[in-house]
Backbone bond lengths (Angstrom), bond angles and torsions (degrees), N, CA, C in turn:
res aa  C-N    CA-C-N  psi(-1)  N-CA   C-N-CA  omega(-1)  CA-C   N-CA-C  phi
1 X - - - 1.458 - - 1.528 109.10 -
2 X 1.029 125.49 147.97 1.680 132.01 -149.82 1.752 82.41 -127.93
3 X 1.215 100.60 133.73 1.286 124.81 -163.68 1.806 112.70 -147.00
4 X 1.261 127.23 107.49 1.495 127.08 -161.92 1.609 93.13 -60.85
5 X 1.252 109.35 -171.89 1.274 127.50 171.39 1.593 124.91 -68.55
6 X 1.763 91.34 -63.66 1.834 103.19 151.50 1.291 125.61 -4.64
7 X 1.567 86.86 -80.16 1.686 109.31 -172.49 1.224 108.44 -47.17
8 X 1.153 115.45 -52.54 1.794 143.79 -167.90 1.668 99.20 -27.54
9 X 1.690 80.17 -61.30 1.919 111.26 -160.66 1.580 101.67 -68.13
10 X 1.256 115.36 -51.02 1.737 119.58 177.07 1.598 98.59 -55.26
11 X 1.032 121.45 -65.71 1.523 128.09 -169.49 1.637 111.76 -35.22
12 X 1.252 108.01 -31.50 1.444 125.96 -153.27 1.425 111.79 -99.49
13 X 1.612 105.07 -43.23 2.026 124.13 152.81 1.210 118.45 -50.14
14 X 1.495 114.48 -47.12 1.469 132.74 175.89 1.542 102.36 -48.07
15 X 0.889 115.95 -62.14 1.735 128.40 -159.52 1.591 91.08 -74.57
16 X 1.153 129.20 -68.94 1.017 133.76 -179.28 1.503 109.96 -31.94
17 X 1.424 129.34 -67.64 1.287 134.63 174.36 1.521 101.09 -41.13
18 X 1.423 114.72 -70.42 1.720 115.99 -169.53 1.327 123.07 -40.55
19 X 1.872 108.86 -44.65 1.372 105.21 -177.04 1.490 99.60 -66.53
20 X 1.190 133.42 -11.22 1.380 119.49 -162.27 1.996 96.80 -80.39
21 X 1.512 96.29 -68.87 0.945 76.01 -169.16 1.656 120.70 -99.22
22 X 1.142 95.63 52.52 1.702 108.89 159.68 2.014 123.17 -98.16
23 X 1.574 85.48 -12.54 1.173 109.33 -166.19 1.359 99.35 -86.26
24 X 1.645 115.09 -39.96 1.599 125.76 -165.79 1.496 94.26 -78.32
25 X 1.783 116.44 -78.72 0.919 113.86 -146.61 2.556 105.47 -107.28
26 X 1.535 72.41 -30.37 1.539 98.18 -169.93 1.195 125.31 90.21
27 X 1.180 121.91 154.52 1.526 114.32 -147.65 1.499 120.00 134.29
28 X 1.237 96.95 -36.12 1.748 106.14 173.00 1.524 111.01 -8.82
29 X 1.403 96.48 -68.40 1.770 93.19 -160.08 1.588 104.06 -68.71
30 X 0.871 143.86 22.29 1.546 138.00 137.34 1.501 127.02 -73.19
31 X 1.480 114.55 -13.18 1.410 136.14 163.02 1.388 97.63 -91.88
32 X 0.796 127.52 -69.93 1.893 131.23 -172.36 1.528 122.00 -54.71
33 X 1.128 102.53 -35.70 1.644 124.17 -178.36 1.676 116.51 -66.73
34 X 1.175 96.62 -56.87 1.558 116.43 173.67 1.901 96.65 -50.04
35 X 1.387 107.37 -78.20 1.754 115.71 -167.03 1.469 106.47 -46.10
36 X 1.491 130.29 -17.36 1.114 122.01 -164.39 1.317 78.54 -96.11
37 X 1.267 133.59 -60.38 1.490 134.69 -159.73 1.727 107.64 -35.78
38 X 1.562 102.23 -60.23 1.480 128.43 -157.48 2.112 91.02 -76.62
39 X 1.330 115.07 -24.84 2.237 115.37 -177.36 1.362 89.73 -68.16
40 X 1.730 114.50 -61.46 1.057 109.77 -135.88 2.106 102.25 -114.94
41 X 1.222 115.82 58.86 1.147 116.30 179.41 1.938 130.59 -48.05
42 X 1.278 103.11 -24.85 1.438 129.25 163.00 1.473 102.08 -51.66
43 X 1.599 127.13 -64.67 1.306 118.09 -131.85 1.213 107.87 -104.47
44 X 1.888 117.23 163.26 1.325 116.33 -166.79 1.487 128.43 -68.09
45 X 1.310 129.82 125.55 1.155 116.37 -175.79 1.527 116.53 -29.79
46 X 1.419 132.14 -57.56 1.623 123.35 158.72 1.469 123.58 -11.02
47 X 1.587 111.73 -60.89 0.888 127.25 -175.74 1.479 94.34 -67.77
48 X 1.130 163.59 -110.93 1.229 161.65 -164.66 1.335 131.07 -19.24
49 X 1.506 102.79 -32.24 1.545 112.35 159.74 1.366 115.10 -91.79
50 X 1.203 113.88 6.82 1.750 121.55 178.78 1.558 110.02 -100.39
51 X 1.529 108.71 -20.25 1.268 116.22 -176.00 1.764 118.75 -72.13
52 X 1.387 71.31 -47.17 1.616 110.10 -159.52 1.447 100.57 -63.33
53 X 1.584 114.99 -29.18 1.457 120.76 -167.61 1.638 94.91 -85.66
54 X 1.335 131.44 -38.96 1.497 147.20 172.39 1.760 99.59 -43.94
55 X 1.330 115.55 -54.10 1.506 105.06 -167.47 1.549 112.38 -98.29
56 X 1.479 112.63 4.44 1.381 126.92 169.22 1.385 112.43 -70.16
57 X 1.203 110.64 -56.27 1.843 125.84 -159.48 1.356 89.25 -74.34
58 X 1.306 148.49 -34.07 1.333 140.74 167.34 1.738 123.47 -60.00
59 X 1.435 112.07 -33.64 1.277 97.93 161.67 1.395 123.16 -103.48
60 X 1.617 129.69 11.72 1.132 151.97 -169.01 1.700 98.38 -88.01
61 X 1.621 105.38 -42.86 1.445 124.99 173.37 1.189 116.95 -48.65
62 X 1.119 113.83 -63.15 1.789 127.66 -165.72 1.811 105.63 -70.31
63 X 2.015 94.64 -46.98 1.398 83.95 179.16 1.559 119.95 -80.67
64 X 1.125 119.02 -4.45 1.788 118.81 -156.75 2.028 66.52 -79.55
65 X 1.586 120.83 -52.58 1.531 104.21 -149.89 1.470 123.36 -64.02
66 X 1.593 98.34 -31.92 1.738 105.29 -171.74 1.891 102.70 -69.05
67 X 1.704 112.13 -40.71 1.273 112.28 149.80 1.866 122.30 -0.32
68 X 1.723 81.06 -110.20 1.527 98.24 160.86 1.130 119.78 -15.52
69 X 1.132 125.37 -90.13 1.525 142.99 171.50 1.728 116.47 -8.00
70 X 1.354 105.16 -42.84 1.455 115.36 -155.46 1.558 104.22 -137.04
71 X 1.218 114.56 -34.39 1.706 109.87 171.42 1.733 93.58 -83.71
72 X 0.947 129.21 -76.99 2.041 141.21 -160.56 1.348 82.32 83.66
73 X 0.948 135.89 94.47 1.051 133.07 121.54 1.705 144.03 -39.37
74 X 1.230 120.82 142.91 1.539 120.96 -151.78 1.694 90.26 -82.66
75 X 1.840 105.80 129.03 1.529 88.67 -172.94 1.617 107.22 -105.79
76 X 1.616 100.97 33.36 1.325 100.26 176.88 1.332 106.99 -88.54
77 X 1.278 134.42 -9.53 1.689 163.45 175.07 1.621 100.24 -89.95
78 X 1.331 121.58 -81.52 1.213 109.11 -162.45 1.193 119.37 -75.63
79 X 1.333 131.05 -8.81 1.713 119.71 173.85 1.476 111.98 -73.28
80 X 1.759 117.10 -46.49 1.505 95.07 -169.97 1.428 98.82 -78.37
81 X 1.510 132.38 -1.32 0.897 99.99 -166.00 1.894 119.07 -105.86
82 X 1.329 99.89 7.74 1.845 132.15 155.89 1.111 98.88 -60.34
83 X 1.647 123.95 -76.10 1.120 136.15 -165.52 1.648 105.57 -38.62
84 X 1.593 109.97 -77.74 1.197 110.61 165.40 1.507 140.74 -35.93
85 X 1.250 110.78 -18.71 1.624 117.80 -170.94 1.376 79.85 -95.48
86 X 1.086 141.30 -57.94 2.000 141.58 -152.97 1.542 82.52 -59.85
87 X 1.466 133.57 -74.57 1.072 130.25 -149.15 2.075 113.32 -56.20
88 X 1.547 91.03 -24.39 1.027 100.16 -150.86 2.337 99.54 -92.12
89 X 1.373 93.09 -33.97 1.248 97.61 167.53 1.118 131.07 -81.83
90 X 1.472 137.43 -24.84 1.600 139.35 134.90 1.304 100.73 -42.36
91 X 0.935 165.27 -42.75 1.647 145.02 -174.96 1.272 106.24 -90.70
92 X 1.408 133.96 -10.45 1.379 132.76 158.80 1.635 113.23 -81.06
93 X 1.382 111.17 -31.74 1.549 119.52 176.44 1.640 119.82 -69.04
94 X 1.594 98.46 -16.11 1.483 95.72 -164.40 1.475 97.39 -106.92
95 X 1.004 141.52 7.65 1.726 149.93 168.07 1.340 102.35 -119.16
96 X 1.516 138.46 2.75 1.598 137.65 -172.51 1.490 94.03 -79.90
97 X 1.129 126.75 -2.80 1.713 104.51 170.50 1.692 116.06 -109.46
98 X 1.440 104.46 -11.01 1.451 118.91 130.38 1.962 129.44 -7.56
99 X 1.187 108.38 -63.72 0.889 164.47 -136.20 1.339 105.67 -96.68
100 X 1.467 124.27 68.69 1.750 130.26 177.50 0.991 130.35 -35.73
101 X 1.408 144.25 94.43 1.924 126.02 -171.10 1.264 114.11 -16.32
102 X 1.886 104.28 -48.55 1.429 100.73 -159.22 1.693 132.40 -68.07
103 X 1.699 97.92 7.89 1.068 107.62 -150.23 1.540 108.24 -105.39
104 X 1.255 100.79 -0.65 1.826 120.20 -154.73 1.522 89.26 -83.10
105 X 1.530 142.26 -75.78 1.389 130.62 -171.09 1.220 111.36 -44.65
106 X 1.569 116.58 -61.90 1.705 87.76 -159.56 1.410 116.43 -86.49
107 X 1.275 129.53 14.01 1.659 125.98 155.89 1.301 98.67 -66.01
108 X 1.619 127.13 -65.02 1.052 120.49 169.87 1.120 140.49 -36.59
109 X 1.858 136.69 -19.13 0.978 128.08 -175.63 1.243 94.73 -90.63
110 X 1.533 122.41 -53.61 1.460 112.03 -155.57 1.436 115.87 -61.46
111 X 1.515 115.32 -7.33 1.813 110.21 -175.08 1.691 106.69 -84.90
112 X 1.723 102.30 -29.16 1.447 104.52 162.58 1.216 135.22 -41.27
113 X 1.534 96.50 -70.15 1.159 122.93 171.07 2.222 114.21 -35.84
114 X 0.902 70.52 -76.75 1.700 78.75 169.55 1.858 115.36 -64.10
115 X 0.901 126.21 -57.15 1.468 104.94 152.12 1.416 137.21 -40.73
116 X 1.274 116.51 -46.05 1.932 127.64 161.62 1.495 118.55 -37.73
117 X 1.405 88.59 -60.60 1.617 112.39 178.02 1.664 114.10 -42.61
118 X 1.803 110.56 -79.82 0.825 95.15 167.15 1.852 147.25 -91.51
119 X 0.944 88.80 31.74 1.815 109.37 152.23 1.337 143.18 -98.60
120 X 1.227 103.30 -16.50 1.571 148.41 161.71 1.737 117.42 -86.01
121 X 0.906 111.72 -18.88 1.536 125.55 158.00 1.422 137.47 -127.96
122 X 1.188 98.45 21.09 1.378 125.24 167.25 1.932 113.26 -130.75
123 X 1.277 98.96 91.63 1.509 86.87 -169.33 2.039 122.76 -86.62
124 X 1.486 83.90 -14.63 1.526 83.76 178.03 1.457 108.04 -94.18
125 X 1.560 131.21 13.30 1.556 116.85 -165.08 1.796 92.62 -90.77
126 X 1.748 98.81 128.64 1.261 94.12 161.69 1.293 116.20 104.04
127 X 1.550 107.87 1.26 1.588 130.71 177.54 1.475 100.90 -64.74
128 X 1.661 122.36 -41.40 1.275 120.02 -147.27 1.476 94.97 -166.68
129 X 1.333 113.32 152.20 1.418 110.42 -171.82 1.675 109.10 -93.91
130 X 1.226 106.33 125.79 1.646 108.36 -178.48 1.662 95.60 -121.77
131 X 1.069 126.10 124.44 1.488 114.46 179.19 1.694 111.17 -104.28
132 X 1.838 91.31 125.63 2.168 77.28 177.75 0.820 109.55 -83.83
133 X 1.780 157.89 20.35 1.370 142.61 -167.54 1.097 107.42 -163.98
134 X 1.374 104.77 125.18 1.706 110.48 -179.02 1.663 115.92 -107.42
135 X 1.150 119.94 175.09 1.470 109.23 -170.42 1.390 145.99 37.33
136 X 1.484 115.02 -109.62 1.350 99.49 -176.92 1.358 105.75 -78.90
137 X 1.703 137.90 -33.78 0.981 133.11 -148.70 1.714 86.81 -98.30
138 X 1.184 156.59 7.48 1.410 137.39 111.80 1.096 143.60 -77.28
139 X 1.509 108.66 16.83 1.728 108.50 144.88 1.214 86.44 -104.81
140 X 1.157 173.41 -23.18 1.508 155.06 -160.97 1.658 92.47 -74.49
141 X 1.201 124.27 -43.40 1.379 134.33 -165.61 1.577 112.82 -60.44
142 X 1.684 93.63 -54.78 1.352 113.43 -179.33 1.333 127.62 -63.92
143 X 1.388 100.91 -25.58 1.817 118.09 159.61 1.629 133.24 -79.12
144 X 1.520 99.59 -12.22 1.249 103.56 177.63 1.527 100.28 -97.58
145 X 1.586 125.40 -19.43 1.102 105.28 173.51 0.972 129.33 -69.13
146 X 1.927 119.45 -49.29 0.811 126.75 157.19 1.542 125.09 -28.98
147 X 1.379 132.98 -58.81 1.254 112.70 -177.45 1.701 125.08 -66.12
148 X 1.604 94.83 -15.10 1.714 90.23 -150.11 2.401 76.55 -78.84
149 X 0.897 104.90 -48.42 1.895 115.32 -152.78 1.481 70.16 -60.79
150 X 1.750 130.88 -67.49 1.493 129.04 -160.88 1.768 104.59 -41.91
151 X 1.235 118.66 -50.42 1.647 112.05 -157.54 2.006 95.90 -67.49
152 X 1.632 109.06 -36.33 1.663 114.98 -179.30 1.404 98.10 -55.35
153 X 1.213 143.24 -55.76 1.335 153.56 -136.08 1.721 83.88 -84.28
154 X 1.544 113.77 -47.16 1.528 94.26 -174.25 1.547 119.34 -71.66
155 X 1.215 111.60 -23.47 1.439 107.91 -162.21 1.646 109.17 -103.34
156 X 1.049 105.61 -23.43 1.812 132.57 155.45 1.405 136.60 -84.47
157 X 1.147 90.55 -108.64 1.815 102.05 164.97 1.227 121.46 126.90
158 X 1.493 85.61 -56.71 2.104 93.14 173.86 1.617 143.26 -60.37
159 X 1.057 121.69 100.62 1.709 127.11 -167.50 1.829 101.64 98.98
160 X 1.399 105.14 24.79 1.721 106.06 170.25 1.698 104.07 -53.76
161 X 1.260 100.36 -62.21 1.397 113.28 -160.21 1.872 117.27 -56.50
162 X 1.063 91.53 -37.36 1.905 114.20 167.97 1.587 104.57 -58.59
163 X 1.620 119.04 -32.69 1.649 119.29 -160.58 1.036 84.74 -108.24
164 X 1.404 147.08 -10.60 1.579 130.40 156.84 1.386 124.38 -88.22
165 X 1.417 107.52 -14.98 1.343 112.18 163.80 1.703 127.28 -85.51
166 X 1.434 93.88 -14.04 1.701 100.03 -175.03 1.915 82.99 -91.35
167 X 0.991 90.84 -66.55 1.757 90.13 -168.98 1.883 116.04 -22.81
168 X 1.632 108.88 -55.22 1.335 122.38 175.84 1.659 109.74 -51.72
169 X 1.183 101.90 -44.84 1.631 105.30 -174.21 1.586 108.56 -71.51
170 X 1.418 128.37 -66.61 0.882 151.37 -135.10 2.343 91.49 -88.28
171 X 1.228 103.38 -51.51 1.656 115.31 -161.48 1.499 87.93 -85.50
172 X 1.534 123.88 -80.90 1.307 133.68 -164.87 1.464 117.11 -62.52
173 X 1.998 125.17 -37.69 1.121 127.45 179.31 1.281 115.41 122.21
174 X 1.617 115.37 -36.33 1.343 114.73 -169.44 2.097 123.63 -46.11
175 X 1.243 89.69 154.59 1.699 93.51 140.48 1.055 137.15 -19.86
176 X 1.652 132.55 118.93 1.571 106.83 174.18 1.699 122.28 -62.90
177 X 1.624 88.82 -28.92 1.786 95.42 168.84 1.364 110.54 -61.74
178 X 0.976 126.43 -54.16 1.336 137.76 -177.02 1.258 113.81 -41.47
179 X 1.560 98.77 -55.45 1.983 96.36 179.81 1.303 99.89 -77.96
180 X 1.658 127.47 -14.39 1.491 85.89 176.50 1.183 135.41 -116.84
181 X 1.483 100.00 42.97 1.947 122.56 157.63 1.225 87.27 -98.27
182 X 1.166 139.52 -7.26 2.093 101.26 -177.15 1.798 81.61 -117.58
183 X 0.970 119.49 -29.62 1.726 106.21 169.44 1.477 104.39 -46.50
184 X 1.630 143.30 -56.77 0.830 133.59 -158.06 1.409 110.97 -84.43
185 X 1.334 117.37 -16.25 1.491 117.88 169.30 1.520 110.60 -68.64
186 X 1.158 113.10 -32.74 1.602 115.72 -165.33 1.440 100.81 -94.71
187 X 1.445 125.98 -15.28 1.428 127.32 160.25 1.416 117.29 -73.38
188 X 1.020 121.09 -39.01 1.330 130.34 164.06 1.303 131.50 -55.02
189 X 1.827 111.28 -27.82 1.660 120.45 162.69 1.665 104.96 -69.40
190 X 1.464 118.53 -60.14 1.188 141.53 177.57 1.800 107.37 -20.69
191 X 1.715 100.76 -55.90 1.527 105.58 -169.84 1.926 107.07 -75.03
192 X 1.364 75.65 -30.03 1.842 65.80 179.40 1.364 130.24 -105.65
193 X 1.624 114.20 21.65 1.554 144.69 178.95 1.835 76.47 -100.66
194 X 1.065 113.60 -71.64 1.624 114.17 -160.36 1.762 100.64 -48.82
195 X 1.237 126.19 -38.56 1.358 134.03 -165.02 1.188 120.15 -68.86
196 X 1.483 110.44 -40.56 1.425 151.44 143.48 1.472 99.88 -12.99
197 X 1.073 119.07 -101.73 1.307 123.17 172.62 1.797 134.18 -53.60
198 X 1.204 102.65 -25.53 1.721 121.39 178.90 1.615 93.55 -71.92
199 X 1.533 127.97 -56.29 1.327 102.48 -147.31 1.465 118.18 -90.98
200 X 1.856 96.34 -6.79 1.881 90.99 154.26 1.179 150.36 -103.86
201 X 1.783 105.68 33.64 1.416 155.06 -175.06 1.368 87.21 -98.08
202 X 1.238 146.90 -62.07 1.576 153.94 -139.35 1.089 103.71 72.25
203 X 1.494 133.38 27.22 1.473 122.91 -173.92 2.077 102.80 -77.69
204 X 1.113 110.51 -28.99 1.755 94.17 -149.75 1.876 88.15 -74.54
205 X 1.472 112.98 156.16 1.089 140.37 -178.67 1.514 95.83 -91.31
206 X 1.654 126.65 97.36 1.516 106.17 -177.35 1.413 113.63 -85.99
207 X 0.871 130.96 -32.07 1.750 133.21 170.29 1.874 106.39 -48.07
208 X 0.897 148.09 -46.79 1.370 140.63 -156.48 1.416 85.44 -112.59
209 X 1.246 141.17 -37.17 1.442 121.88 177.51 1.317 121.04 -63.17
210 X 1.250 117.01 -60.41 1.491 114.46 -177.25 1.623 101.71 -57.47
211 X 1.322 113.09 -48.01 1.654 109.06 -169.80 2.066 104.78 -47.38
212 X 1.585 105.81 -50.32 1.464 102.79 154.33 1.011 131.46 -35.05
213 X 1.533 119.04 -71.81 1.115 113.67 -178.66 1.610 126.50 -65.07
214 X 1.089 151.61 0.03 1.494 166.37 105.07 1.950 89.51 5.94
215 X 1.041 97.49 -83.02 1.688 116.90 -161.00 1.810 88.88 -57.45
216 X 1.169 128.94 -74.03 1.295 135.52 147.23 1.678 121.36 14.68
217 X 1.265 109.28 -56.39 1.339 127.25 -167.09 1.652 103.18 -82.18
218 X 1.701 109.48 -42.86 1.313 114.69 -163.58 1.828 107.00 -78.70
219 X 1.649 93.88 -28.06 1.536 99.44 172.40 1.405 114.98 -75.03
220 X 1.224 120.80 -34.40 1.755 103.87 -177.78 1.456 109.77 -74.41
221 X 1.664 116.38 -24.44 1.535 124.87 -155.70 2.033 82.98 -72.10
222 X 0.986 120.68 -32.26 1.659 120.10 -149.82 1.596 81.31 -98.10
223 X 1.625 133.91 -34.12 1.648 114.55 -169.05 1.238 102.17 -86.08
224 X 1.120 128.74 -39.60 1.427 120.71 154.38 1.595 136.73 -22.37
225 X 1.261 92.98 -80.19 1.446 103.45 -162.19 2.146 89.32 -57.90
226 X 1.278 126.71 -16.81 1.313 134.14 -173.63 1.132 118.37 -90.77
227 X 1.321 121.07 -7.91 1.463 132.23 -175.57 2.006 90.76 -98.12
228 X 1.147 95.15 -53.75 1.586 106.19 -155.75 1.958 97.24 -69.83
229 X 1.571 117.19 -31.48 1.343 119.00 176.00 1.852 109.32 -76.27
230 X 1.149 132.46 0.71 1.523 142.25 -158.02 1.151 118.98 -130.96
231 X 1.797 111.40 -46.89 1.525 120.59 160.71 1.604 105.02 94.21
232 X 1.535 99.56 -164.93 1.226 103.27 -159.29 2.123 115.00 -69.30
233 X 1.176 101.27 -42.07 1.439 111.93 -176.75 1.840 102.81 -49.96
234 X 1.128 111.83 -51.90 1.542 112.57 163.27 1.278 129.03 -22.19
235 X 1.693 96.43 -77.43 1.386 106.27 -169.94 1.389 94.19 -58.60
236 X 1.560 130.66 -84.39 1.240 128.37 176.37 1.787 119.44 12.27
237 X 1.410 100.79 -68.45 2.003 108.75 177.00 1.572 114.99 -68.03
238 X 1.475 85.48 -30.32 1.629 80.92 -177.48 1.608 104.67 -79.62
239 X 1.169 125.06 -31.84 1.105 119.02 164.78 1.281 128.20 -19.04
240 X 1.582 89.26 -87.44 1.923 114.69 165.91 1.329 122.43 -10.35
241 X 1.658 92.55 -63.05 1.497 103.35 -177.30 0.983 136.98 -79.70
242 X 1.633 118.83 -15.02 1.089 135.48 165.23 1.746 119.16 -69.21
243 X 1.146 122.41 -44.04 1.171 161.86 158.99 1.891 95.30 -27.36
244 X 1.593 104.04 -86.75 1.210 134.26 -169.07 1.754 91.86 -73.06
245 X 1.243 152.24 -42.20 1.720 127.86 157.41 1.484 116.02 -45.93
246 X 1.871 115.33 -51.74 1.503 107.78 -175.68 1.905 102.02 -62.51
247 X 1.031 122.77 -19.26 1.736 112.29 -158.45 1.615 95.07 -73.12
248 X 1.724 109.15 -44.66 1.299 125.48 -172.32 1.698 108.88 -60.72
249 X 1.369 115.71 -45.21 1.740 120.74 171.26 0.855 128.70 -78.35
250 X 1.718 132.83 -5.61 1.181 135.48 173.49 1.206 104.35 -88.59
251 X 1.315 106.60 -50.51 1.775 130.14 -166.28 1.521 110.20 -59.33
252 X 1.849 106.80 -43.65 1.298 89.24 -178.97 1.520 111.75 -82.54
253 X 1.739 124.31 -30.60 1.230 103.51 160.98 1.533 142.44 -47.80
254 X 0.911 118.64 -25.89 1.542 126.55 155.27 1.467 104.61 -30.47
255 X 1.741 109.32 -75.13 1.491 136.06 -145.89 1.484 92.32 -85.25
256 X 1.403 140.17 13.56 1.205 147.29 -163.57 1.012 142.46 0.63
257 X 1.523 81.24 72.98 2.028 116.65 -155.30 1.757 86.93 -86.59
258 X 1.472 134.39 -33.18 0.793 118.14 -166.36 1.282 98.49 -153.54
């Protein structure tokens, strides 16, 4: 596919921005999603959500590791709840062509919307990790998240990382920092459960993905290491705002403000 230079360079900002803040808060592919939409107007939605998952798992990589590294995360949380997102995003990947273009914003807005809201009116959730559930009934928890955000992530994608971070905070208790080292672990099953199935479709575009994901890698490596140097009050605002820009760009595309 023949792609100007332009495009090249936007394509490459795009990714760059997403890994960043997919890394902080998650969400990326609502930055990424759109630019692929708007490069590649020809190609099948499959193909676009196949791409998109190609230059994801590359900055999902860098950030799930520096994560690790420096949060440790409790892996009594993040294993079933990998497990669960993989299982859960291959069965969203394999009906994602199912799945009408036209249908992708406004599912997407309204989960925003309602996530924004109540995070935005709750100002202390997520200051500090208080956990409501111990044992079995927080891995039971941790598995239902995983599947329910994992199966969206397959058949969607965009603002995954935001619905694993609200979910962790909001259901389980944690940290917003906190959830979002095991958000990015469980985004990271998600991309390569989705990949799983995409790349023996022939759907992923490998030339513009990897070239994405490059830019991809450098953005999560920089939202990372910026989330984890800033802490929880950070992520939290950055949240918000991140949150409250996609509600404003989806919303006004709808209302065809732009």
């Amino acid at each position: 596919m023949e792609l100007s230079t332009e495009v090249v360079v936007l394509l490459g900002l795009a990714a760059l921005a997403a890994g960043f803040v997919d890394a902080v808060v998650g969400g990326g592919g609502l930055i990424q999603l759109p630019a692929l939409l708007l490069a590649l107007p020809g190609a099948a939605p499959v193909e676009v959500l196949a791409t998109n998952k190609l230059a994801s798992i590359c900055g999902t990589t860098v950030s799930s590791a520096t994560y690790a590294r420096r949060i440790r995360p409790d892996p009594r949380t993040f294993v079933p709840l990998m497990l669960a997102a993989f299982v859960g995003s291959a069965g969203g990947a394999a009906v994602a062509s199912l799945v009408p273009r036209e249908a992708f914003d406004p599912i997407v807005l309204v989960a925003l919307v309602v996530v924004g809201a109540y995070v935005l009116f709750k100002p202390s959730l997520g200051e500090v990790t208080k956990l409501r559930f111990t044992g079995g009934n927080h891995t039971a928890a941790a598995l239902g998240i995983g599947l329910v955000v994992g199966f969206y992530d397959g058949v969607l994608g965009p603002g995954t990382g935001s619905f694993f971070v609200f979910s962790l905070v909001g259901l389980l208790g944690y940290s917003f920092l906190e959830a979002s080292a095991k958000a990015k672990l469980a985004n990271w099953a998600t991309n390569l459960a989705a990949l799983v199935v995409f790349i023996p479709q022939g759907a992923v575009l490998w030339g513009i993905g990897l070239l994405m994901g490059v830019a991809n890698m450098a953005g999560g490596y920089l939202g990372a290491r910026t989330a984890i140097g800033k802490g929880a009050a950070f992520v939290r605002v950055f949240f918000v705002v991140v949150v409250s820009g996609f509600i404003v760009r989806i919303g006004g595309g709808l209302l065809g403000w732009w």
